[in-house]
Z-matrix of the N, CA and C atoms (Angstrom, degrees):
N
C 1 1.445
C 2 1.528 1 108.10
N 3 1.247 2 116.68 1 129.25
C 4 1.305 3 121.22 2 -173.04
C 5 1.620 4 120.63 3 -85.45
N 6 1.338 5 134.10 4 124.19
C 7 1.334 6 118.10 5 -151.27
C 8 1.742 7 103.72 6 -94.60
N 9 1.049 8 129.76 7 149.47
C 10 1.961 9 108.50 8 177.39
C 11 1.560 10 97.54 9 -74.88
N 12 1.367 11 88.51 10 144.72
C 13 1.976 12 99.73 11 163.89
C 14 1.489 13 108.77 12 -58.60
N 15 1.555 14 89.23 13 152.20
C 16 1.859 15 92.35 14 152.10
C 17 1.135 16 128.13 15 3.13
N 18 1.626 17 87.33 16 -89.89
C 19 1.752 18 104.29 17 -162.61
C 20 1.625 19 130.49 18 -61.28
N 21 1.264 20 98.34 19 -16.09
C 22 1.327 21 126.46 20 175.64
C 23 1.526 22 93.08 21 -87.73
N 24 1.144 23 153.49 22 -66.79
C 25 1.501 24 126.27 23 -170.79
C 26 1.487 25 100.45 24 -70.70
N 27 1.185 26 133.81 25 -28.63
C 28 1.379 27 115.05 26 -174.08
C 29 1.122 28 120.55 27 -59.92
N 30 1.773 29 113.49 28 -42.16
C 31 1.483 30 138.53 29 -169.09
C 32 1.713 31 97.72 30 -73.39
N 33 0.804 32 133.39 31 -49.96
C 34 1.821 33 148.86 32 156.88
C 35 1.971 34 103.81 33 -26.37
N 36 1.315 35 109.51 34 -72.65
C 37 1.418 36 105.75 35 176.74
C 38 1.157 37 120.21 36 -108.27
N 39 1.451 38 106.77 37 41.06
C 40 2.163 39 106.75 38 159.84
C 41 0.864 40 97.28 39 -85.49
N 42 1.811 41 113.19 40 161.86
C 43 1.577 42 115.83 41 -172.01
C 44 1.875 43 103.01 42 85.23
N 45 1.346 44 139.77 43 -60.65
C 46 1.027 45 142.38 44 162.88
C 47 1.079 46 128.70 45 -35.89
N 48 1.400 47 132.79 46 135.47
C 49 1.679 48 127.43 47 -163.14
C 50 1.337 49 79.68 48 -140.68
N 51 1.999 50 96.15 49 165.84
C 52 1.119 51 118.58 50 148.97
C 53 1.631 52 118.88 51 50.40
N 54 1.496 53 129.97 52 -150.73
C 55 0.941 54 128.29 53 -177.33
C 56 1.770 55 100.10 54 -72.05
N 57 0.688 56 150.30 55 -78.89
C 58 1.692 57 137.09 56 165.25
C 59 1.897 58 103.30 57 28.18
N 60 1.675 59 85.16 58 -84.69
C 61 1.389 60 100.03 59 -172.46
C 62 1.629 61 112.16 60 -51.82
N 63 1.368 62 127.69 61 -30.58
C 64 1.469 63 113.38 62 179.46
C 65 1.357 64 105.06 63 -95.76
N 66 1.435 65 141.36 64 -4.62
C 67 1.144 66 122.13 65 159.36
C 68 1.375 67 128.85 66 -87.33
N 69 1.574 68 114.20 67 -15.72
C 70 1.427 69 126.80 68 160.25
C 71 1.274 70 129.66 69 -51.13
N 72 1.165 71 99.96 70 -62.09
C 73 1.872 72 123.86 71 -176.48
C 74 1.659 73 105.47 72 -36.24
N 75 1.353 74 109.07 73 -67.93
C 76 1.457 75 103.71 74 -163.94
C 77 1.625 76 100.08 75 -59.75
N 78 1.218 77 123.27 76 -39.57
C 79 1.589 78 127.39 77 168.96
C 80 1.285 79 117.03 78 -36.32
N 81 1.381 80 122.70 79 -56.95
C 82 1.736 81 146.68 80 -179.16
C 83 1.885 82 110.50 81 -79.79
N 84 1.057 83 126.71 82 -1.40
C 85 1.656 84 134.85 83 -166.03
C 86 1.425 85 91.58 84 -119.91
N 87 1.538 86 138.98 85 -38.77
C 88 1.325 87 134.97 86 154.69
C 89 1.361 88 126.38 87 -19.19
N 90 1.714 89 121.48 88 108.45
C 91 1.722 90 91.14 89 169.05
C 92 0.989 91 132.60 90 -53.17
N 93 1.619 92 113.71 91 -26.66
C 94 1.462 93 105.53 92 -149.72
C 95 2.201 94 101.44 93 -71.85
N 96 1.679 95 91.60 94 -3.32
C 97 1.769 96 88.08 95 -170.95
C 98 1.704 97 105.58 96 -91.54
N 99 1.173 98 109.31 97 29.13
C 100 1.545 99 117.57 98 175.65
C 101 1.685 100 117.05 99 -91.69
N 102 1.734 101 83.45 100 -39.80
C 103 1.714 102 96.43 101 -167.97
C 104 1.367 103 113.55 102 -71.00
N 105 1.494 104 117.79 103 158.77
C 106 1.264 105 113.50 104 163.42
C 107 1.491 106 124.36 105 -82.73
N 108 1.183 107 119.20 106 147.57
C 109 1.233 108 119.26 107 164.42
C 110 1.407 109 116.95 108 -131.42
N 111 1.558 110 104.13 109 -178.81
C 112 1.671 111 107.40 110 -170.59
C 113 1.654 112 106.24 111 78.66
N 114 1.608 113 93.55 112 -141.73
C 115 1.363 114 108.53 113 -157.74
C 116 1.830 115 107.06 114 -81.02
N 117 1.474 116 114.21 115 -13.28
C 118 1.411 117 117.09 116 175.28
C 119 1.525 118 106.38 117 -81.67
N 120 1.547 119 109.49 118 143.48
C 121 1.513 120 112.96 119 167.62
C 122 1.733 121 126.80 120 -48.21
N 123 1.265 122 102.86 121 163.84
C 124 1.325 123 90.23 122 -155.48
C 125 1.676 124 93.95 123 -92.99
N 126 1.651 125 121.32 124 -175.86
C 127 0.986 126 147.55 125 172.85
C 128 1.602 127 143.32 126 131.51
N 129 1.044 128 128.59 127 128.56
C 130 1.856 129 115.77 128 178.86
C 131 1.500 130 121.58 129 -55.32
N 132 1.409 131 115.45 130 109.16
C 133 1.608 132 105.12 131 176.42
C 134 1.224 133 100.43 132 -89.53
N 135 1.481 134 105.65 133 158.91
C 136 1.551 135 133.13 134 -165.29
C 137 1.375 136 100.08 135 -145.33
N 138 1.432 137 87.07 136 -170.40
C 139 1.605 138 107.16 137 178.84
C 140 1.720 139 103.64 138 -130.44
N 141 1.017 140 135.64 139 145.92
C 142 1.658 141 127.94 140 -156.08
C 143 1.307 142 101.39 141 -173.17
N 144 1.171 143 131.81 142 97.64
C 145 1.517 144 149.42 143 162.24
C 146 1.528 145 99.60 144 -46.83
N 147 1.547 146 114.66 145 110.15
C 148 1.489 147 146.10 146 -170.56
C 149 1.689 148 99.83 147 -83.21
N 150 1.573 149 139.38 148 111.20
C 151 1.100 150 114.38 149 164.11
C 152 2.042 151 93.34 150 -109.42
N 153 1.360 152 120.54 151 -165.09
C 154 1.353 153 109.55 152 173.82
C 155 1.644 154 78.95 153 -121.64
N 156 1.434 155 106.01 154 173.59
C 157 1.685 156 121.55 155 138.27
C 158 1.544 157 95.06 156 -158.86
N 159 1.589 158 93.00 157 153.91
C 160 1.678 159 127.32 158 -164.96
C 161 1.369 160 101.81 159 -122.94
N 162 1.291 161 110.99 160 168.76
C 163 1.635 162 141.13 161 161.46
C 164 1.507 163 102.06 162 -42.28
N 165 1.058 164 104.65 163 -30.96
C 166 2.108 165 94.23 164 179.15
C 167 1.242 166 97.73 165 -104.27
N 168 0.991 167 156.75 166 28.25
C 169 1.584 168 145.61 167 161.11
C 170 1.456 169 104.09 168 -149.66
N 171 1.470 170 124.49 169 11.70
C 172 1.486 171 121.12 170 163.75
C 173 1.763 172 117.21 171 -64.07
N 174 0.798 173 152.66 172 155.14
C 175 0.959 174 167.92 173 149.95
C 176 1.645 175 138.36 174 -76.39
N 177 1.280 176 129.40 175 68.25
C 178 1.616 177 119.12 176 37.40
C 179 1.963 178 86.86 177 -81.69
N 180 1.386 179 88.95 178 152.76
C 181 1.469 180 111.29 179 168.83
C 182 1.582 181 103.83 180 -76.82
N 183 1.594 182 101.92 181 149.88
C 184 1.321 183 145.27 182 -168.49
C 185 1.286 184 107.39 183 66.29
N 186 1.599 185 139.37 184 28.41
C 187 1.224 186 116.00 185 -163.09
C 188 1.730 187 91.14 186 -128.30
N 189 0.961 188 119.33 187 -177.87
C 190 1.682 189 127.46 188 172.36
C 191 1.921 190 100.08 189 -111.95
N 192 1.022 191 121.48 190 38.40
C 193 1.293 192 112.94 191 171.67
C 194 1.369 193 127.31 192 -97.15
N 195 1.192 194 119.25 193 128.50
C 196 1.494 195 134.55 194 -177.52
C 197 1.555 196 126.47 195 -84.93
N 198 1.200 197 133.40 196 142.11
C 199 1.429 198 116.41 197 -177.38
C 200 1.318 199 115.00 198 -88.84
N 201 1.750 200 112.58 199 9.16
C 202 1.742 201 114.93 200 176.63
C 203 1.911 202 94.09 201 -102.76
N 204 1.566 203 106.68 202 5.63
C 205 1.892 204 96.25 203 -174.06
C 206 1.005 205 132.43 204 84.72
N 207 1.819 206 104.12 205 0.19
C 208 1.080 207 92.03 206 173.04
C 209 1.649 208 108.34 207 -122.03
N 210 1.667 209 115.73 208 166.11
C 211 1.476 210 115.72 209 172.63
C 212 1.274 211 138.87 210 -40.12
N 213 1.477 212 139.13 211 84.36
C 214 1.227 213 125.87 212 -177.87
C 215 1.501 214 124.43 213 -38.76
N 216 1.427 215 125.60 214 129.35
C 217 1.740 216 134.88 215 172.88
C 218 1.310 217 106.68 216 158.46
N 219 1.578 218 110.66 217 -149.85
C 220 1.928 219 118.45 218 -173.21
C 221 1.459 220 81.25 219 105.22
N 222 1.609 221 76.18 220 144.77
C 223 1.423 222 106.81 221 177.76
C 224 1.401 223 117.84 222 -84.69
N 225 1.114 224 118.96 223 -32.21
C 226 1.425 225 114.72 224 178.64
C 227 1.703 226 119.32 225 142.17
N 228 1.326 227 110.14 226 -16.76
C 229 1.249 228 127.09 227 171.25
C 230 1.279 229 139.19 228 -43.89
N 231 1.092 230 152.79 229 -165.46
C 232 1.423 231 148.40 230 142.65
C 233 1.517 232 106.43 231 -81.42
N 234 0.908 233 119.87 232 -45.32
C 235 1.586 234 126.81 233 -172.47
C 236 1.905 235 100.63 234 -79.21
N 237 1.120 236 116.70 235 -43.33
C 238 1.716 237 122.24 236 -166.37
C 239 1.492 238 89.86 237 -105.40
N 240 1.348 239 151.44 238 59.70
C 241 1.404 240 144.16 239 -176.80
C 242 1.684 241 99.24 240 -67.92
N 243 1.499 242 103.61 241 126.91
C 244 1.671 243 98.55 242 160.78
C 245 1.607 244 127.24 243 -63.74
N 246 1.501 245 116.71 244 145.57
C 247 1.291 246 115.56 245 167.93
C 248 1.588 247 127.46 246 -41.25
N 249 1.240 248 122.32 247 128.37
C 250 1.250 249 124.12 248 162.67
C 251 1.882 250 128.33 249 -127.94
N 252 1.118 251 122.77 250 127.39
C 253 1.559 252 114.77 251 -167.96
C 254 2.049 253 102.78 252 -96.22
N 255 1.100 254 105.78 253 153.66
C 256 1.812 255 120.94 254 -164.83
C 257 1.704 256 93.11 255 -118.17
N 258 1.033 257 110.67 256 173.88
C 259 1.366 258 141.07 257 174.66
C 260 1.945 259 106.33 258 -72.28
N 261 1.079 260 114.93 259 153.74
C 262 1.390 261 103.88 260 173.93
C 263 1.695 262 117.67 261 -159.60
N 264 1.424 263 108.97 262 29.29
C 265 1.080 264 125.49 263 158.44
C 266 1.365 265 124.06 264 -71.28
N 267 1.362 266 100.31 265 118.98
C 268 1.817 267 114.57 266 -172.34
C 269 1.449 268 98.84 267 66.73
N 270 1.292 269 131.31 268 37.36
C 271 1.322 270 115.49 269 179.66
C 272 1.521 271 129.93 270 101.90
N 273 1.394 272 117.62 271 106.12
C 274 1.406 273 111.27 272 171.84
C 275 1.238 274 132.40 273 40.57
N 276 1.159 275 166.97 274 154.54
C 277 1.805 276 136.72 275 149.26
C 278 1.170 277 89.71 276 -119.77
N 279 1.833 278 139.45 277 -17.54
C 280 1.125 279 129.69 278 174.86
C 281 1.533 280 100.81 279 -146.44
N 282 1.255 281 106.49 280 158.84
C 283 1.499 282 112.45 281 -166.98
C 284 1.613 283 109.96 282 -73.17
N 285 1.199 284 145.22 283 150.90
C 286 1.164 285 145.44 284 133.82
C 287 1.573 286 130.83 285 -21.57
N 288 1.523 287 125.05 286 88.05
C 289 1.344 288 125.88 287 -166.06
C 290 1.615 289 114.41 288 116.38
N 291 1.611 290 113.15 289 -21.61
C 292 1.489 291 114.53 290 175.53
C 293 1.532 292 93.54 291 -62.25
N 294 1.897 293 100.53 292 143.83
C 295 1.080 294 104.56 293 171.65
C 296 1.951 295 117.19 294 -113.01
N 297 1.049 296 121.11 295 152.81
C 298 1.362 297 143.09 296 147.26
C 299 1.406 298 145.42 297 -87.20
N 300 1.021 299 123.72 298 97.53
C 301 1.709 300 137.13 299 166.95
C 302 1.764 301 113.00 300 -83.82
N 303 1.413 302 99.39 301 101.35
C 304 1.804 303 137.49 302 168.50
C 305 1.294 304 105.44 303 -70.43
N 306 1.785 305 136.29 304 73.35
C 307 1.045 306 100.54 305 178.98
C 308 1.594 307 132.78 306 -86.58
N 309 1.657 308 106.27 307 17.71
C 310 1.715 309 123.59 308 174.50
C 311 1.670 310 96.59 309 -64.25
N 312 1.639 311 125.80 310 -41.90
C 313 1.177 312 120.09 311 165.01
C 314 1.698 313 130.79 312 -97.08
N 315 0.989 314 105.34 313 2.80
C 316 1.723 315 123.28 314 -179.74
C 317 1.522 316 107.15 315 53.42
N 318 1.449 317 105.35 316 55.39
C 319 1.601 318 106.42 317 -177.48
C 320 1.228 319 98.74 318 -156.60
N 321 1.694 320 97.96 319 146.96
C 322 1.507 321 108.96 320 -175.43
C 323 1.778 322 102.28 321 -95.02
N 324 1.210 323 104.43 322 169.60
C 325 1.873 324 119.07 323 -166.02
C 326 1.364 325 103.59 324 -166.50
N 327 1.785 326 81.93 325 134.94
C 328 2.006 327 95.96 326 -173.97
C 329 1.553 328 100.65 327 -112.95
N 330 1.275 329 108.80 328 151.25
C 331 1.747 330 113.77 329 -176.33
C 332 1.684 331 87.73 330 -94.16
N 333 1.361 332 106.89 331 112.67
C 334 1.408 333 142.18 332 174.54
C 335 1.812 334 117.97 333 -114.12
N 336 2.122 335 110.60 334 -24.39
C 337 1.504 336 99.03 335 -174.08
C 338 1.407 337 91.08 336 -143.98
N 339 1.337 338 107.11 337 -174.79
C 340 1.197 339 134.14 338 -175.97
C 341 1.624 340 122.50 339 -75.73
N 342 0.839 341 173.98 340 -108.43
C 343 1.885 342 164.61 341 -8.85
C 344 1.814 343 117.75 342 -72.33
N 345 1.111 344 105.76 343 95.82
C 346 1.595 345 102.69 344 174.10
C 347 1.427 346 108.84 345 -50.77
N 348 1.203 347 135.87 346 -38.34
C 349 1.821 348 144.39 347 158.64
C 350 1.186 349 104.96 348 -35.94
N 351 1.141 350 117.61 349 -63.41
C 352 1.605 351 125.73 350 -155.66
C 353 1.826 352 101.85 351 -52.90
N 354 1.186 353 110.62 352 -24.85
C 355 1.765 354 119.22 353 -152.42
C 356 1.734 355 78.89 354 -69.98
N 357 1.473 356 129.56 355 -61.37
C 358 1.469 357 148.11 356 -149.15
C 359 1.473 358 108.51 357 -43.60
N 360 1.236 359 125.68 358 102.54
C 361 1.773 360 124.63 359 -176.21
C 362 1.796 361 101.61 360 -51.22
N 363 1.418 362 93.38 361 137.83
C 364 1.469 363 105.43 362 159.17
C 365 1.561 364 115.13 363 -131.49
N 366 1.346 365 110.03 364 132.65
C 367 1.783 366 119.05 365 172.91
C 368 1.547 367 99.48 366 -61.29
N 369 0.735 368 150.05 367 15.04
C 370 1.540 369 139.76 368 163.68
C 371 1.472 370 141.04 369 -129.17
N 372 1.293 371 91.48 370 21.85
C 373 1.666 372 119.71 371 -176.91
C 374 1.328 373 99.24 372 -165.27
N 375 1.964 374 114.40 373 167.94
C 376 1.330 375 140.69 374 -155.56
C 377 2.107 376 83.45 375 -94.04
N 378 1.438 377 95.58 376 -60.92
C 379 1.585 378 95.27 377 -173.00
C 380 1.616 379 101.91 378 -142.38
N 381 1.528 380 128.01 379 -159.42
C 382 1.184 381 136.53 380 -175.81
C 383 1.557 382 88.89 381 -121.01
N 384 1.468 383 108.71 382 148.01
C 385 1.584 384 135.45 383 148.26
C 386 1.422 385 95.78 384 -115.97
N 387 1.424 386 98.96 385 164.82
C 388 1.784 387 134.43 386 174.13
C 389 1.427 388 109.97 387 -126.23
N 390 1.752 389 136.07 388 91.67
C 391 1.295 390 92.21 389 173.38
C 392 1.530 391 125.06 390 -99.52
N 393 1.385 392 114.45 391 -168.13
C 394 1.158 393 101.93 392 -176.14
C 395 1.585 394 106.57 393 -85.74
N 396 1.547 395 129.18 394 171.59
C 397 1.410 396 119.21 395 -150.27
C 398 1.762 397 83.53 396 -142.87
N 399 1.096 398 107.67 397 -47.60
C 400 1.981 399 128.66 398 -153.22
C 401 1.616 400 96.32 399 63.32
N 402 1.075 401 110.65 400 -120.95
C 403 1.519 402 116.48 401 -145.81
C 404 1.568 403 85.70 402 -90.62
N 405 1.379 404 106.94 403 142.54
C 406 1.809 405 118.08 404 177.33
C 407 1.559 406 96.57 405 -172.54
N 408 1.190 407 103.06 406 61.67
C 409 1.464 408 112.97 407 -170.75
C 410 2.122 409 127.82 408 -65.64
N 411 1.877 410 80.17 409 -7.74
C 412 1.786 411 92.97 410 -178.41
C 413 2.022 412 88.31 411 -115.81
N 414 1.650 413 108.13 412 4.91
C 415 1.908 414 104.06 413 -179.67
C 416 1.724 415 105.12 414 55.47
N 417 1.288 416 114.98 415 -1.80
C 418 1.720 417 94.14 416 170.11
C 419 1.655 418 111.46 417 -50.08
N 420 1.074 419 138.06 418 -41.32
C 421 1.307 420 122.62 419 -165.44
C 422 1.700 421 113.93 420 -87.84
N 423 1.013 422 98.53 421 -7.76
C 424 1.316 423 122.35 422 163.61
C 425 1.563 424 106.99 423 -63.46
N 426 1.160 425 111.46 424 -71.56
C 427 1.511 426 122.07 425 -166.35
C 428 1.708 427 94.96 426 -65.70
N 429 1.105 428 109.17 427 -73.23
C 430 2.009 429 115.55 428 -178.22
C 431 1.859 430 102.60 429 -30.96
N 432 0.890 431 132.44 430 -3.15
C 433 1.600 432 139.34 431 -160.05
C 434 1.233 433 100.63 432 -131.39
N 435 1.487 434 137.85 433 -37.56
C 436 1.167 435 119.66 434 -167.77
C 437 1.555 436 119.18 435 -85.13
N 438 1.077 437 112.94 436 151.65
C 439 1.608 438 111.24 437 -168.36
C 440 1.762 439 116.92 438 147.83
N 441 1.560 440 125.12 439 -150.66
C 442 1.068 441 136.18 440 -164.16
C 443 1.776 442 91.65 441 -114.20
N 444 1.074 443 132.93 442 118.66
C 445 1.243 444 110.95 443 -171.56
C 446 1.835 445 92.85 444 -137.68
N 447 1.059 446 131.70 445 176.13
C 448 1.947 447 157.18 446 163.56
C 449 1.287 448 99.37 447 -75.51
N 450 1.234 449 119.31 448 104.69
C 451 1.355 450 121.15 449 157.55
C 452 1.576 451 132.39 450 -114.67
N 453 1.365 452 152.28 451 148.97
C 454 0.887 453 157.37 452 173.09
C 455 1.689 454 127.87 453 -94.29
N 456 1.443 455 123.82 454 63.25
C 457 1.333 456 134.97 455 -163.44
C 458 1.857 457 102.07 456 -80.07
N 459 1.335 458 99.61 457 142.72
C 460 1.124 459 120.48 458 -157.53
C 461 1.547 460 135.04 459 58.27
N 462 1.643 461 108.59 460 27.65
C 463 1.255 462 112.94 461 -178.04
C 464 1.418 463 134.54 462 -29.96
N 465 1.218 464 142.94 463 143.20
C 466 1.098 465 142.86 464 163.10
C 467 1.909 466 107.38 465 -108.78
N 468 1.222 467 110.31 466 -165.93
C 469 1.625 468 109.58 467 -163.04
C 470 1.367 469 88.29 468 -82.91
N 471 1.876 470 96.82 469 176.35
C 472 1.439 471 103.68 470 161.15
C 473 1.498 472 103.31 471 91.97
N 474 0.974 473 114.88 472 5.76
C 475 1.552 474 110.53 473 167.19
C 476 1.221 475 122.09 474 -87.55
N 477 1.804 476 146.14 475 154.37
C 478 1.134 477 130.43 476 -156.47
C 479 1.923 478 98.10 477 -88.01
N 480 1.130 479 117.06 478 131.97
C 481 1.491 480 121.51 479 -169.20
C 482 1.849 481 104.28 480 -118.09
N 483 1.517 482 114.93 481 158.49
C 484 1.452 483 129.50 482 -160.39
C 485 1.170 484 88.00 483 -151.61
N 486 1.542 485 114.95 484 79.17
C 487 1.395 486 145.13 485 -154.69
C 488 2.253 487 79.93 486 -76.27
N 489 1.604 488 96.66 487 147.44
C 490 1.211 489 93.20 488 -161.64
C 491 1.860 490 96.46 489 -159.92
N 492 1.581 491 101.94 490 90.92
C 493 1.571 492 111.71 491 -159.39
C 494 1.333 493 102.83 492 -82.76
N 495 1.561 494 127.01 493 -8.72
C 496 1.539 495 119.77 494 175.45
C 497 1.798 496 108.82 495 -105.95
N 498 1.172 497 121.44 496 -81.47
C 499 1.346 498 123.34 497 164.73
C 500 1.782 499 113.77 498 -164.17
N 501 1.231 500 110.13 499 167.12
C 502 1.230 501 113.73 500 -168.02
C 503 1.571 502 116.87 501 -80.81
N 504 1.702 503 112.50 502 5.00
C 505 1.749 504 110.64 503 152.21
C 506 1.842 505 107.28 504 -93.72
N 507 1.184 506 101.97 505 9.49
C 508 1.593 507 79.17 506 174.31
C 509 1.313 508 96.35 507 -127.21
N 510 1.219 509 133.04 508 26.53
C 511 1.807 510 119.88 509 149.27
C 512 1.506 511 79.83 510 -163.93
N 513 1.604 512 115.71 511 109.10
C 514 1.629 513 142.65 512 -172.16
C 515 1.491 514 96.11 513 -114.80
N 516 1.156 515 108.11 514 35.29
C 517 1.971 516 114.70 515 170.88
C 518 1.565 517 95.71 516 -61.76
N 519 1.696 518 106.32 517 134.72
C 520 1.288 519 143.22 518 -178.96
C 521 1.848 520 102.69 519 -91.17
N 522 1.400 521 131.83 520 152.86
C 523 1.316 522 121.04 521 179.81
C 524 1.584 523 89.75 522 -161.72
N 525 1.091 524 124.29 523 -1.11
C 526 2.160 525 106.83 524 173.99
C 527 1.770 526 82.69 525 108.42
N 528 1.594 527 87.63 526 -177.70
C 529 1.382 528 115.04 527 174.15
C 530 1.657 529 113.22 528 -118.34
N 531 1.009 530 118.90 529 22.63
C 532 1.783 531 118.03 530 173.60
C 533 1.686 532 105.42 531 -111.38
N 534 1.531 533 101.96 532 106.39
C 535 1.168 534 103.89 533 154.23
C 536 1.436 535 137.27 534 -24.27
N 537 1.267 536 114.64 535 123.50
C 538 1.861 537 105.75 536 -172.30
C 539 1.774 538 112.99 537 -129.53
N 540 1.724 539 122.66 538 100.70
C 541 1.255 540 113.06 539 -175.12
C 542 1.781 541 98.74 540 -56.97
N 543 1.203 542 102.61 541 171.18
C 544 1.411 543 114.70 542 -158.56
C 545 1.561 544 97.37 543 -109.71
């Protein structure tokens, strides 16, 4: 069970005083008070340090190869999720096929590869993602992506999508960090 960071319970009960604030907190520090429910799609938002990798820093380089076998890309969809690589120190950190909804890029992403980076703890995120980029041959979308970003782990459909028929270094459109059902 994944616990929320800090900043996320702090940011949760600012504004809160007094007894308020200590009977809230343990209420708001709960995963299960992350997820959506009702009529919005489902999933746990987090916080997830975004790095990119491309066709020139894939491994072997220039190729679209994955260490689950399959082709790195997807358009961005729920159904076409783009490639994304996880951490894999001591094992997996997420299964092969869990999906992710980015809504800084309004596209969903399936853990399809590996990232030896991704394993490396950071104080400003839960864990590391990698996504996939394809060709970003000057890494701007690389760089515009990397950081502490809102993520949506274990997505289900219904999220607002920026349907994307070539790859996500050749239209690196920016959209915020608030999840948006579609």
């Amino acid at each position: 069970m994944r616990t929320p960071t800090r900043r996320t319970v702090t940011t949760a009960a600012a504004g809160l005083t007094g007894l308020c604030a200590a009977v809230l907190v343990p209420t708001v520090a709960a995963p299960e008070a992350a997820a959506y429910s009702g009529s919005e799609p489902d999933g746990w938002v987090e916080t997830a340090y975004l790095t990119g990798y491309s066709l020139q820093d894939n491994s072997p380089a220039g190729t679209r190869t994955t260490s689950s076998g399959r082709r790195a890309g997807g358009t961005g969809t729920y159904d076409d999720p783009i490639t994304l690589a996880v951490g894999y120190a001591g094992g997996d950190e997420f299964a092969v096929g869990t999906v992710f909804y980015v809504p800084l890029v309004r596209a969903y992403f399936v853990v399809e590869d590996r990232c030896g980076g991704c394993s490396d703890w950071t104080p400003e995120a839960d864990y590391t993602i990698d996504l996939w980029v394809g060709s970003d041959s000057d890494s701007s979308c690389m760089y515009a992506i990397t950081g502490p970003h809102t993520v949506v782990r274990d997505a289900g459909p219904g999220w607002e999508v920026e349907y994307r028929p070539y790859e996500l270094g050749s239209d690196c459109s920016l959209f915020g960090e608030t999840p948006v059902a579609a």
